[in-house]
N, CA, C and O atoms as CSV, one atom per row, in Angstrom:
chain,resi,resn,atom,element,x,y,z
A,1,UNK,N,N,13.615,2.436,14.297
A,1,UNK,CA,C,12.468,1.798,13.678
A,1,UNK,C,C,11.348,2.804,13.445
A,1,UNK,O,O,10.702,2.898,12.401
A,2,UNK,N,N,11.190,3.555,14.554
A,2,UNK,CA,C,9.993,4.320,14.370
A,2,UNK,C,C,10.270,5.803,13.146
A,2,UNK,O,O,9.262,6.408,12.779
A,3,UNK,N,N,11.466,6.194,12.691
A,3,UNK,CA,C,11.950,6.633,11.743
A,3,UNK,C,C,12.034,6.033,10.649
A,3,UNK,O,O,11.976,6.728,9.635
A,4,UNK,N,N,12.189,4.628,10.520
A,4,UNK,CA,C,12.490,3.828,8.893
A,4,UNK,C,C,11.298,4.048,8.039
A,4,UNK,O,O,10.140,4.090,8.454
A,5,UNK,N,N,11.608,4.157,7.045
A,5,UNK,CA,C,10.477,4.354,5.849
A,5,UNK,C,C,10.003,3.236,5.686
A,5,UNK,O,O,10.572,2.256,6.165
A,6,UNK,N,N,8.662,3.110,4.851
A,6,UNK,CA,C,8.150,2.295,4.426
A,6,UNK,C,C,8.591,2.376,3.349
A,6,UNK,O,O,8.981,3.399,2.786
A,7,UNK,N,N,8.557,0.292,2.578
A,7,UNK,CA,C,9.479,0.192,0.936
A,7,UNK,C,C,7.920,0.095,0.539
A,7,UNK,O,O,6.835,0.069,1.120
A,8,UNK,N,N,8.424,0.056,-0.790
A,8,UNK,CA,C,7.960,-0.555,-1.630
A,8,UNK,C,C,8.962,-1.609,-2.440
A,8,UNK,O,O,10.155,-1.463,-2.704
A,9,UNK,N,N,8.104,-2.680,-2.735
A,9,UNK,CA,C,9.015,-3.850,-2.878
A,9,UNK,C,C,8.635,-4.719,-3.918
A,9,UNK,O,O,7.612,-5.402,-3.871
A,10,UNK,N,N,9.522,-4.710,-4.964
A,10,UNK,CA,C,9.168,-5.788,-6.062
A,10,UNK,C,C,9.976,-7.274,-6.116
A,10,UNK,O,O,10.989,-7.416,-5.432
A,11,UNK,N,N,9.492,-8.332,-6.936
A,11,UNK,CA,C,10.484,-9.002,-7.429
A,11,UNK,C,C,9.663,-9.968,-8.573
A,11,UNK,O,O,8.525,-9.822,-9.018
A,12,UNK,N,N,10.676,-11.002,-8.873
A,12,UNK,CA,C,9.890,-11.887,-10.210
A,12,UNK,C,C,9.074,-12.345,-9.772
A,12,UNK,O,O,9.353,-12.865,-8.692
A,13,UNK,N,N,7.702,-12.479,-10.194
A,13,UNK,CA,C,6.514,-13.456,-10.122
A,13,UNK,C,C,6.926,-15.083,-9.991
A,13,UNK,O,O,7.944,-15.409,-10.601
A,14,UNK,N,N,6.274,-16.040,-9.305
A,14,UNK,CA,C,6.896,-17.000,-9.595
A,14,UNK,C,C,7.254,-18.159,-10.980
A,14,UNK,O,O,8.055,-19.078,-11.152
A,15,UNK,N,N,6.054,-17.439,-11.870
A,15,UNK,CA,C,5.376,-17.913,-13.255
A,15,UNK,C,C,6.289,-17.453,-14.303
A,15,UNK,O,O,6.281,-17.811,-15.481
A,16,UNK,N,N,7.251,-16.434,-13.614
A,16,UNK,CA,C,7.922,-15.968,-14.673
A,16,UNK,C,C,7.604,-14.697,-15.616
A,16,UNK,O,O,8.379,-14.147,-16.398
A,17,UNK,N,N,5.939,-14.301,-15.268
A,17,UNK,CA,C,5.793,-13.091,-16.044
A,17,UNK,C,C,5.035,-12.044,-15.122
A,17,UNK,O,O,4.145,-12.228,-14.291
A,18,UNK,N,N,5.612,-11.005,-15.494
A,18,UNK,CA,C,5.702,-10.116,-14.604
A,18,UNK,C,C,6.459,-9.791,-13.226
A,18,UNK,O,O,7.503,-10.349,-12.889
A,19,UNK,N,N,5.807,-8.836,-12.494
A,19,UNK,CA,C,6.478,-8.322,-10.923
A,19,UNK,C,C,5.471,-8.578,-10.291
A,19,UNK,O,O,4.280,-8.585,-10.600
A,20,UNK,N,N,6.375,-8.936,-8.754
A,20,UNK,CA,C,4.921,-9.004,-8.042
A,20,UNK,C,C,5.329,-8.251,-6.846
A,20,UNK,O,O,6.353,-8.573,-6.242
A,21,UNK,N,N,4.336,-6.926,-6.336
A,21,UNK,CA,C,4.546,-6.273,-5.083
A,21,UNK,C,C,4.040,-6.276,-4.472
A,21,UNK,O,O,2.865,-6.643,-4.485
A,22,UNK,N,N,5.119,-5.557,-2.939
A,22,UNK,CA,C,4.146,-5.800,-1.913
A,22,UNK,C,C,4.832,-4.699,-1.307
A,22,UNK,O,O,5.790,-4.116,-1.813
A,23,UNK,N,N,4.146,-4.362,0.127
A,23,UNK,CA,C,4.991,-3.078,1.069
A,23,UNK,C,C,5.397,-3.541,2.442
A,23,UNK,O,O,4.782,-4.100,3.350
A,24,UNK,N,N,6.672,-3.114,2.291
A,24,UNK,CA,C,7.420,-3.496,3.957
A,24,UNK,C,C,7.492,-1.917,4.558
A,24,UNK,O,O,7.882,-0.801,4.212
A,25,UNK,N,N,6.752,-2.697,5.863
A,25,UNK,CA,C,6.776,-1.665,7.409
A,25,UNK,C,C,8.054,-1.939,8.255
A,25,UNK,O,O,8.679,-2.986,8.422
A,26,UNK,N,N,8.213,-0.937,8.640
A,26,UNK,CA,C,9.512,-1.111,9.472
A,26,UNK,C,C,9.317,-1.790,10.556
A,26,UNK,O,O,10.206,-1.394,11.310
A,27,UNK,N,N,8.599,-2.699,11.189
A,27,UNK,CA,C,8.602,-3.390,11.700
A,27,UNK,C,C,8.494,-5.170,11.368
A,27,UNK,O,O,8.126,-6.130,12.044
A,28,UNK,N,N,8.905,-5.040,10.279
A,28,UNK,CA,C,9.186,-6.305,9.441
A,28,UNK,C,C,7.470,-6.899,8.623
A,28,UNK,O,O,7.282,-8.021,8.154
A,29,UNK,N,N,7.032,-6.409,8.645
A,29,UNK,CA,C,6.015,-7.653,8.576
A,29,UNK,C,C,5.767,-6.464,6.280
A,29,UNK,O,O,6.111,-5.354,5.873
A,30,UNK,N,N,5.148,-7.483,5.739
A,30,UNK,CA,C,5.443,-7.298,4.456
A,30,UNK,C,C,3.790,-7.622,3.658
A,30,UNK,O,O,3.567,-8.827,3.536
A,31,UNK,N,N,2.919,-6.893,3.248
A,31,UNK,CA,C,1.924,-7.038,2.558
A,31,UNK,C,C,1.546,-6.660,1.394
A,31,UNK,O,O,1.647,-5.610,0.760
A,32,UNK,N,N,1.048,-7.778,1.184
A,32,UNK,CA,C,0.444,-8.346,-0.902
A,32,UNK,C,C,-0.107,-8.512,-0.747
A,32,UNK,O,O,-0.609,-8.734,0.355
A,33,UNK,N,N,-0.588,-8.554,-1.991
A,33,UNK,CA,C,-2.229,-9.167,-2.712
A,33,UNK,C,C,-2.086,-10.848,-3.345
A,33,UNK,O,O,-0.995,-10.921,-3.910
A,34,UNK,N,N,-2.632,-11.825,-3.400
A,34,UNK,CA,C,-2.120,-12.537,-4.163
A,34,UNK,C,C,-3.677,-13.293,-4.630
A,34,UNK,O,O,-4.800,-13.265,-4.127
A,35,UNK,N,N,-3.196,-13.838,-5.629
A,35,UNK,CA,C,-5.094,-14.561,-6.177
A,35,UNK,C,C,-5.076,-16.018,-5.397
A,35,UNK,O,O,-4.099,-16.762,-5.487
A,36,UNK,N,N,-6.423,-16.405,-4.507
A,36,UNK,CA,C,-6.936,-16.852,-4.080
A,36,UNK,C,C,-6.560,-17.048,-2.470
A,36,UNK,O,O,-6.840,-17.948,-1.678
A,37,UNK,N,N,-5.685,-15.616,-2.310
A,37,UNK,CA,C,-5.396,-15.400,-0.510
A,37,UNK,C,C,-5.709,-13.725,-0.542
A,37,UNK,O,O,-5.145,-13.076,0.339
A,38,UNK,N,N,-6.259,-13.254,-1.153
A,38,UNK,CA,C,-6.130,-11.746,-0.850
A,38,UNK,C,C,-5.613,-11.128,-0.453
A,38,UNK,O,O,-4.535,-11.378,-0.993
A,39,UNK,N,N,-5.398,-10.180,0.324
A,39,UNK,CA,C,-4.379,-9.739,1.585
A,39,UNK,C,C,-3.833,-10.420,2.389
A,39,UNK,O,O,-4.446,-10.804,3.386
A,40,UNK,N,N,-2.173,-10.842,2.105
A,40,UNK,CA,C,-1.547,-11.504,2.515
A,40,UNK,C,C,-0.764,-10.551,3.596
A,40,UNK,O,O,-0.367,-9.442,3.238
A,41,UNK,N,N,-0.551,-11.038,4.970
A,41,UNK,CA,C,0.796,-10.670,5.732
A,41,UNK,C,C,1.822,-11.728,5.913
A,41,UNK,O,O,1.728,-12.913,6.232
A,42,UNK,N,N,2.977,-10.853,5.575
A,42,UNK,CA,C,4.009,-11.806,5.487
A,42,UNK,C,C,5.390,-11.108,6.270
A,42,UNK,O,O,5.263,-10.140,7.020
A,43,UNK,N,N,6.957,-11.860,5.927
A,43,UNK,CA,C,7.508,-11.214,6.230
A,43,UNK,C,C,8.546,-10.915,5.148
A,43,UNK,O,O,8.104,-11.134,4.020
A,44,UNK,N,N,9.875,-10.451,5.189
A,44,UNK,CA,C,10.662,-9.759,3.759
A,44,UNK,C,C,10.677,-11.517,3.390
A,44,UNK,O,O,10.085,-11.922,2.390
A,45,UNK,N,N,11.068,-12.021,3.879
A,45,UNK,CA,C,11.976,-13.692,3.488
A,45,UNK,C,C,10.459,-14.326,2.648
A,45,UNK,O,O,10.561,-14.706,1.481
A,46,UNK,N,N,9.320,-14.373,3.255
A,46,UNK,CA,C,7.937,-14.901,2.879
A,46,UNK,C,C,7.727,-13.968,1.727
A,46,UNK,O,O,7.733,-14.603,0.672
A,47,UNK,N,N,7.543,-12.680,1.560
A,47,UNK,CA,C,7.650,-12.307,0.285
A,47,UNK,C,C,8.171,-12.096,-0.709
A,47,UNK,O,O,7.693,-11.429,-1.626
A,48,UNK,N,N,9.846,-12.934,-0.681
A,48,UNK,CA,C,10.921,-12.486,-1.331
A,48,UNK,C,C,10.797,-14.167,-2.412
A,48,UNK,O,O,11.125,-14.491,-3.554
A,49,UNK,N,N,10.166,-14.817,-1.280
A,49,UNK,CA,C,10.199,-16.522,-2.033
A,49,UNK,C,C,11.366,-16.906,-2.023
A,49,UNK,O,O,11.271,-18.127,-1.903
A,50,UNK,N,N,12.737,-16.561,-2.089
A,50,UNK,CA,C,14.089,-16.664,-2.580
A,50,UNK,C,C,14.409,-16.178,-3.807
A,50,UNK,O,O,15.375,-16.669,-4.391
A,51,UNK,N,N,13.638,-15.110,-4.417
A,51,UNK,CA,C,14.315,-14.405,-5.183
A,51,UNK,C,C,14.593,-12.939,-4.840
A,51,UNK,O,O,14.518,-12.473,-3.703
A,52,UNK,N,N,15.042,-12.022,-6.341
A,52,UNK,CA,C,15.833,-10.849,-5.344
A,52,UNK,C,C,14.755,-10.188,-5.678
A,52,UNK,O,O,13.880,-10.368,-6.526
A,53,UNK,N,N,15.070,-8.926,-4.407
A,53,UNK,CA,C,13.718,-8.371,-4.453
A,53,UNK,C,C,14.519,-7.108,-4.586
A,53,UNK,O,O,15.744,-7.228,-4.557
A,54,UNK,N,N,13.883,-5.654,-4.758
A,54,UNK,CA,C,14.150,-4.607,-5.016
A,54,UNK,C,C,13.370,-3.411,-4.573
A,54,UNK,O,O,12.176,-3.255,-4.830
A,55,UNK,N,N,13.948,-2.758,-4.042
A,55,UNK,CA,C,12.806,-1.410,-3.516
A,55,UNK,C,C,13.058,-0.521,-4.605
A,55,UNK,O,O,14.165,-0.229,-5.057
A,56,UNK,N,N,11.586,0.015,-5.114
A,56,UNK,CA,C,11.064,0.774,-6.049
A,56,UNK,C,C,11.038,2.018,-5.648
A,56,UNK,O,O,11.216,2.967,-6.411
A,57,UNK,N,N,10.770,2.140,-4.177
A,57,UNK,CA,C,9.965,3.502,-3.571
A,57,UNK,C,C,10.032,3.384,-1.685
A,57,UNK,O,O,9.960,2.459,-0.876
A,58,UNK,N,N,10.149,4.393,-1.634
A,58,UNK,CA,C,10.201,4.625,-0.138
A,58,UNK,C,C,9.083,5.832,0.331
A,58,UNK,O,O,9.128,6.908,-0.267
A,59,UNK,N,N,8.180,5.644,1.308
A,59,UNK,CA,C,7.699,6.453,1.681
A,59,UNK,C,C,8.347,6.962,3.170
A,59,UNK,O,O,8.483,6.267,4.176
A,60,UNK,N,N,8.608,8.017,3.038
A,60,UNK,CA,C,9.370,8.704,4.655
A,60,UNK,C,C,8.561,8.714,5.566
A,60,UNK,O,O,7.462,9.218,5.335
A,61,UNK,N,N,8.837,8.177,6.857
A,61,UNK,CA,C,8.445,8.152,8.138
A,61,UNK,C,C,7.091,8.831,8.709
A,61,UNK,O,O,6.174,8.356,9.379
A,62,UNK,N,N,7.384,10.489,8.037
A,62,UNK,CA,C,6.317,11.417,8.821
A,62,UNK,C,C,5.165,11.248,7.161
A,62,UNK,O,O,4.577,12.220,6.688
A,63,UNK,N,N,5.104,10.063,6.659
A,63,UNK,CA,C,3.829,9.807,5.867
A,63,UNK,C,C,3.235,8.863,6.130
A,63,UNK,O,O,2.150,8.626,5.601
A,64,UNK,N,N,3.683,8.228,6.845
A,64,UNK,CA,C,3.501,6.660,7.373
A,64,UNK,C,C,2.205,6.470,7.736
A,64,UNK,O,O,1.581,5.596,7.134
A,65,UNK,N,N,1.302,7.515,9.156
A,65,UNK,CA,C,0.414,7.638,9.500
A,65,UNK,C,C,-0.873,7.422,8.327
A,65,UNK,O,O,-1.903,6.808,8.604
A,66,UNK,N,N,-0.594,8.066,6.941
A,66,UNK,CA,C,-1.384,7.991,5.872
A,66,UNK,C,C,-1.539,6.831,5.255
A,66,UNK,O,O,-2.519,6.624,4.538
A,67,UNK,N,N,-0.463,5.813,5.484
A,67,UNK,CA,C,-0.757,4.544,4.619
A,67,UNK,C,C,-0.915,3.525,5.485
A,67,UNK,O,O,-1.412,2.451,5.148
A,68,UNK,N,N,-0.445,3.827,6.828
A,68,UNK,CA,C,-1.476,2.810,7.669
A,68,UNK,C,C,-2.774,3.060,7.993
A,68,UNK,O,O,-3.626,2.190,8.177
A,69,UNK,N,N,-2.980,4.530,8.082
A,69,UNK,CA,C,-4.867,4.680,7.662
A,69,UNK,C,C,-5.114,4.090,6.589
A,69,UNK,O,O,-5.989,3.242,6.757
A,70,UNK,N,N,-4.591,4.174,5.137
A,70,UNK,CA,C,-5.309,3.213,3.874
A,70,UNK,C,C,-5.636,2.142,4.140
A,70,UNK,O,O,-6.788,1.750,3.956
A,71,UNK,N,N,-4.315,1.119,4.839
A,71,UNK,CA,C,-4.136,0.017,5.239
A,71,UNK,C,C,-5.604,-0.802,6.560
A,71,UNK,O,O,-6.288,-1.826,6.583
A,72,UNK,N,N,-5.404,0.544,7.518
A,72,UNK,CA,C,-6.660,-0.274,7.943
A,72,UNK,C,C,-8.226,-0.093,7.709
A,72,UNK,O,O,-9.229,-0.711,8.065
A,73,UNK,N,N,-7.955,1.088,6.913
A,73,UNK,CA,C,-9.205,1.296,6.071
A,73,UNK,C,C,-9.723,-0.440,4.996
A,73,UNK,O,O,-10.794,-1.035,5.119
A,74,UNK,N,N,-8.779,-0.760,4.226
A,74,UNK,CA,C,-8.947,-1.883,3.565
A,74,UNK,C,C,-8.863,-3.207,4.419
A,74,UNK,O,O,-9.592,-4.116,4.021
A,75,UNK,N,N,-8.234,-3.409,5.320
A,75,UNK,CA,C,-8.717,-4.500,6.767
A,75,UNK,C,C,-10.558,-4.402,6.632
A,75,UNK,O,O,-11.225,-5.316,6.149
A,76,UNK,N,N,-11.223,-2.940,7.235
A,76,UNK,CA,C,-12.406,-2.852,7.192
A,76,UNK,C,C,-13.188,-3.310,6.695
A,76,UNK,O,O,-14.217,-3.970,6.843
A,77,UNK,N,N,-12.400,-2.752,5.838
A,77,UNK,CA,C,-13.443,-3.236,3.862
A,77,UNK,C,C,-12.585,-4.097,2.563
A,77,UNK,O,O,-12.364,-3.752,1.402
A,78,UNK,N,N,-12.276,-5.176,3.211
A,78,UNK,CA,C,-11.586,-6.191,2.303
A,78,UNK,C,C,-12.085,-6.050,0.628
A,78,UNK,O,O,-13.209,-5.780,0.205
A,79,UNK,N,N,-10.849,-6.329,-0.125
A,79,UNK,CA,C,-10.911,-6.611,-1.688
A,79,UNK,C,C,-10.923,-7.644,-1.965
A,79,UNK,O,O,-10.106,-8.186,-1.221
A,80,UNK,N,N,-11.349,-8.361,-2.609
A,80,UNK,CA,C,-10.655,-9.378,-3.488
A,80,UNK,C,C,-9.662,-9.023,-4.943
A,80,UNK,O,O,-9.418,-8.128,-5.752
A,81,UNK,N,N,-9.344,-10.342,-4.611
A,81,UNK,CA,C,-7.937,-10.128,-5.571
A,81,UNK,C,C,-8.406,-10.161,-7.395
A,81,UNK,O,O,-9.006,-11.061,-7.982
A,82,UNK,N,N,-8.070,-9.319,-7.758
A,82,UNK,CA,C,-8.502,-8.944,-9.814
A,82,UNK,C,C,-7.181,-8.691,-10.501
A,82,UNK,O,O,-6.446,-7.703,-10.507
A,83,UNK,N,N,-7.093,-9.905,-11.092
A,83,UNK,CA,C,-5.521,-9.170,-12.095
A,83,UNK,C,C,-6.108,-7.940,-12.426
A,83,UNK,O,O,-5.642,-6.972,-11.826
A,84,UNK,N,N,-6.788,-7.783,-13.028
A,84,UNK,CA,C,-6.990,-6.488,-13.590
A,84,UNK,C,C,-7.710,-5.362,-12.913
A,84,UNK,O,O,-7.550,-4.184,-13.231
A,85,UNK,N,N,-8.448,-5.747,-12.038
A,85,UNK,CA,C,-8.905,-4.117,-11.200
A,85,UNK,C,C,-8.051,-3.676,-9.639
A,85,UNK,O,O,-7.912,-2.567,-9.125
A,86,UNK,N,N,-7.468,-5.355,-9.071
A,86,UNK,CA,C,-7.176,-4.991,-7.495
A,86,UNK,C,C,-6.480,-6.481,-8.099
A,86,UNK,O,O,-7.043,-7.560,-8.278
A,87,UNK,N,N,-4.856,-6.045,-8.365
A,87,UNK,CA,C,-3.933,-6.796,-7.971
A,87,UNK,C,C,-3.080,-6.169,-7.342
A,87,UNK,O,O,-3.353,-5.031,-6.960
A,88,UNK,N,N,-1.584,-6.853,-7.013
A,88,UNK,CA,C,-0.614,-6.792,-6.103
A,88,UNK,C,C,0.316,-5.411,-6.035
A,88,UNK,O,O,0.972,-4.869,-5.145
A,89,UNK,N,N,0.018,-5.102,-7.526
A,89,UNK,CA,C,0.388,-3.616,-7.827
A,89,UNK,C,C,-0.119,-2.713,-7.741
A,89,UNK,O,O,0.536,-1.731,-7.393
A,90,UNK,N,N,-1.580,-2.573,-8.019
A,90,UNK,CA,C,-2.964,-2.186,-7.753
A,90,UNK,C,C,-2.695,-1.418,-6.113
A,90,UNK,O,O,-2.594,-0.242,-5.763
A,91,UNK,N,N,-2.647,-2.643,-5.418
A,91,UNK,CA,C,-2.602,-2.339,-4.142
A,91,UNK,C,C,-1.545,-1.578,-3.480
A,91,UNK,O,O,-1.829,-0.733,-2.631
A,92,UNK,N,N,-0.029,-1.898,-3.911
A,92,UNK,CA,C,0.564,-1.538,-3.306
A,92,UNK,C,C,0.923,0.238,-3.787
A,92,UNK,O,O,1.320,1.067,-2.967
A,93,UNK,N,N,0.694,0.521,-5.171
A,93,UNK,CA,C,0.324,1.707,-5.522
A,93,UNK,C,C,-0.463,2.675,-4.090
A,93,UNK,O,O,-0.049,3.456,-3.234
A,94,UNK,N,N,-1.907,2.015,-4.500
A,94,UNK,CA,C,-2.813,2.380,-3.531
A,94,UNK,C,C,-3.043,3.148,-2.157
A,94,UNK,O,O,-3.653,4.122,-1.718
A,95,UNK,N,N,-1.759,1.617,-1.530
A,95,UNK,CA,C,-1.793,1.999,-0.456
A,95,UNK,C,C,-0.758,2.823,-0.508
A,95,UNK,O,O,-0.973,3.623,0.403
A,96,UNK,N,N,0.633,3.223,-1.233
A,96,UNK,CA,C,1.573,4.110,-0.327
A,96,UNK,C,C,1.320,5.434,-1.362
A,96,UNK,O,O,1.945,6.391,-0.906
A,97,UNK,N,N,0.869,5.657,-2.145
A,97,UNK,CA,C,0.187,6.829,-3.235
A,97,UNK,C,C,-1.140,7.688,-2.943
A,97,UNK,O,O,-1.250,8.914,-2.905
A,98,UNK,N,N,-2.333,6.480,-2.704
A,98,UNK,CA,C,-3.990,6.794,-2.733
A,98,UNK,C,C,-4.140,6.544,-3.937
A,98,UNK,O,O,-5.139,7.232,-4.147
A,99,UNK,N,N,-3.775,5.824,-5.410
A,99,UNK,CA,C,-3.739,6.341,-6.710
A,99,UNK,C,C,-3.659,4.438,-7.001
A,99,UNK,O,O,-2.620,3.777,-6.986
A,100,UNK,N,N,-4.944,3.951,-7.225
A,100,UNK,CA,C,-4.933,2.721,-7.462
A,100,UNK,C,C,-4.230,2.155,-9.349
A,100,UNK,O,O,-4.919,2.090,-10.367
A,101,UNK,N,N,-3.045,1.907,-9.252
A,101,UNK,CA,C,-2.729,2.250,-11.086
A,101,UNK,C,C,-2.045,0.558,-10.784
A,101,UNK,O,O,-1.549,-0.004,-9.808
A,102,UNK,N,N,-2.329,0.196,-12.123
A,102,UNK,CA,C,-1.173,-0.844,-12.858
A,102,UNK,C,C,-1.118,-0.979,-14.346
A,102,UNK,O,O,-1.928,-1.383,-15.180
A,103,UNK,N,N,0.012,-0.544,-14.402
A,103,UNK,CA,C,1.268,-0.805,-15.660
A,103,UNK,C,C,0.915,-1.839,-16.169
A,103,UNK,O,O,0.451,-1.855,-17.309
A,104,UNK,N,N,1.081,-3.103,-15.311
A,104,UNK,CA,C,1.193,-4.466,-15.601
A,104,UNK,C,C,0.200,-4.572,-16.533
A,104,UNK,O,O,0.358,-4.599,-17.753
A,105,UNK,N,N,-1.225,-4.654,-15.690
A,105,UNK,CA,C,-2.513,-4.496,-15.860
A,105,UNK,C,C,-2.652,-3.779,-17.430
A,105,UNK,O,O,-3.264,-4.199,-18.412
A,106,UNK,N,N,-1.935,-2.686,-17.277
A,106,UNK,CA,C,-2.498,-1.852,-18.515
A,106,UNK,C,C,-1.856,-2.749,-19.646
A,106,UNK,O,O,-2.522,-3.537,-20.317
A,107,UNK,N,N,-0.765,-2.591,-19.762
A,107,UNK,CA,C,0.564,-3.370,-20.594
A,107,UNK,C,C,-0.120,-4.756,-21.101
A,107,UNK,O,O,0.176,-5.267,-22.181
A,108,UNK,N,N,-1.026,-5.280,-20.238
A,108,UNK,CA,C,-1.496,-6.716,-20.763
A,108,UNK,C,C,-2.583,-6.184,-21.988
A,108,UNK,O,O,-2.283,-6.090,-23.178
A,109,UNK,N,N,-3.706,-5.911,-21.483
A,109,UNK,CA,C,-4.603,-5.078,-22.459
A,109,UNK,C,C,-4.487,-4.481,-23.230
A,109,UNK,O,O,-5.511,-4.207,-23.855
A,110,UNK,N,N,-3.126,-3.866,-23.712
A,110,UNK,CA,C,-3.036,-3.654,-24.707
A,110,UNK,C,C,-2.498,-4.381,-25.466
A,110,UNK,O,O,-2.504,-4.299,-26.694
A,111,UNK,N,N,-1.786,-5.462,-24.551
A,111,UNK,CA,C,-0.703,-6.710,-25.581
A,111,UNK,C,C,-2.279,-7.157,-26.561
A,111,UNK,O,O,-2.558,-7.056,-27.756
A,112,UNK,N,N,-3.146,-7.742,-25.187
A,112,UNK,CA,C,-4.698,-8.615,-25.971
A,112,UNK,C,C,-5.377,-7.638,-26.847
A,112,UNK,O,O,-5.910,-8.210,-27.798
A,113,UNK,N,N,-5.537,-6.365,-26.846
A,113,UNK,CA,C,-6.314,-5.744,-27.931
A,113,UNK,C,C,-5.156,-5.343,-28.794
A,113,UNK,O,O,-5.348,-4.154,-29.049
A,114,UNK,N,N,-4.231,-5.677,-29.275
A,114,UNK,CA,C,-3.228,-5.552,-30.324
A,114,UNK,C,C,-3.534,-7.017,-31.113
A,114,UNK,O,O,-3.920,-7.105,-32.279
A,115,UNK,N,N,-3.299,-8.021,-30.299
A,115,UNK,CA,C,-3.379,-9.331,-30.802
A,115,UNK,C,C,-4.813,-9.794,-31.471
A,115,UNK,O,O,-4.980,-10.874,-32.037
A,116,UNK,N,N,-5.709,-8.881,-31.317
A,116,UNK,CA,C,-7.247,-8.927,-31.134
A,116,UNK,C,C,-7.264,-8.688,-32.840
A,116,UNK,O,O,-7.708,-9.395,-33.745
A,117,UNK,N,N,-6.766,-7.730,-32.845
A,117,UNK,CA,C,-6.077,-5.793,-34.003
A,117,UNK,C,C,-6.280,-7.024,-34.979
A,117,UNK,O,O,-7.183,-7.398,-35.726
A,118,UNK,N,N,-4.587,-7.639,-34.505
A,118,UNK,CA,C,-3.960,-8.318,-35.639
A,118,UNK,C,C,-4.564,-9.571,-36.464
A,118,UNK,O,O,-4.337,-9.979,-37.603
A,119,UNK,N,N,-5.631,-10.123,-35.191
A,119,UNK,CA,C,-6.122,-11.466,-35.911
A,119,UNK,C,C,-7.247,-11.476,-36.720
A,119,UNK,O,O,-7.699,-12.343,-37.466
A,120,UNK,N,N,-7.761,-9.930,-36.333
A,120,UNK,CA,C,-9.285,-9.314,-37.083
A,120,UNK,C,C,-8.268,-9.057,-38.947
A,120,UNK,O,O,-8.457,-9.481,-40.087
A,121,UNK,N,N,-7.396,-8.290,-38.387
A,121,UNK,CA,C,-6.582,-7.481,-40.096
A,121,UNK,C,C,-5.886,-8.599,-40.680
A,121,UNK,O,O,-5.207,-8.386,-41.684
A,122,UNK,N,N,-5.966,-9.920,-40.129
A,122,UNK,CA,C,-4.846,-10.745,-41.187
A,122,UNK,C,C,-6.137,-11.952,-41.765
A,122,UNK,O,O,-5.849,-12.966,-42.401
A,123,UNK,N,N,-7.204,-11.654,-41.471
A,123,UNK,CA,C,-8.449,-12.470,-41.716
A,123,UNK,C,C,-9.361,-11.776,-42.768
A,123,UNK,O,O,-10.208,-12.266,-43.515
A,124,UNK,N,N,-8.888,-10.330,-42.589
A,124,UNK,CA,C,-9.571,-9.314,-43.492
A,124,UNK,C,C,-8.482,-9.441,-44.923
A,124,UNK,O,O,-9.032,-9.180,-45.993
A,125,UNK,N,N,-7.469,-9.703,-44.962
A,125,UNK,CA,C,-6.585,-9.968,-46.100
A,125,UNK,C,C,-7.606,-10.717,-47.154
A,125,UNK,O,O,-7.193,-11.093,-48.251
């Protein structure tokens, strides 16, 4: 145990769009972000919901020390939950990187300023 890596861990949202992550410690216990619970602890089965889940990323053992400092650094100083500035990806980036990024996040904003594009240029016709 005290050797197992930390995952990183995705699976389907329950809504159907998108991923939703979180990070498992080798001692079972499994943490997300989710909107209107913030920092959730859970365990693989509680964050899996019953669907399949998938490890993205592993952080090795002798890094561990670094993302449970992030980890109780943000205990300290709680977030709230932002699709777009501090979600579930947001976080879990965060914590096993230091590098707060989402794809998701980005990927949406550009879907809405494309759709934005298109409804300004087909009005300008």
């Amino acid at each position: 145990m005290i050797f197992d890596p930390i995952m990183v861990l995705t699976r389907p949202k329950k809504n159907g769009i998108g991923t939703h992550w979180g990070v498992h410690f080798p001692d079972g216990r499994v943490y997300d972000y989710a909107p209107g619970v913030d920092l959730r602890v859970t365990t693989y089965e509680g964050f899996a919901e019953a669907a399949q889940v998938a490890c993205v990323r592993e952080i090795p053992w002798n890094m561990a020390h670094i993302v449970r400092a992030r980890l109780e650094e943000l205990k300290r100083n709680p977030r709230r939950y932002d699709a777009l500035n501090w979600n579930c990806e947001t976080f879990a980036e965060w914590l096993t990187s230091g590098v707060p990024k989402s794809t998701q996040a980005i990927v949406a904003l550009l879907l809405a300023g494309l759709v934005v594009f298109l409804a300004i240029a087909s009005r300008a016709k």
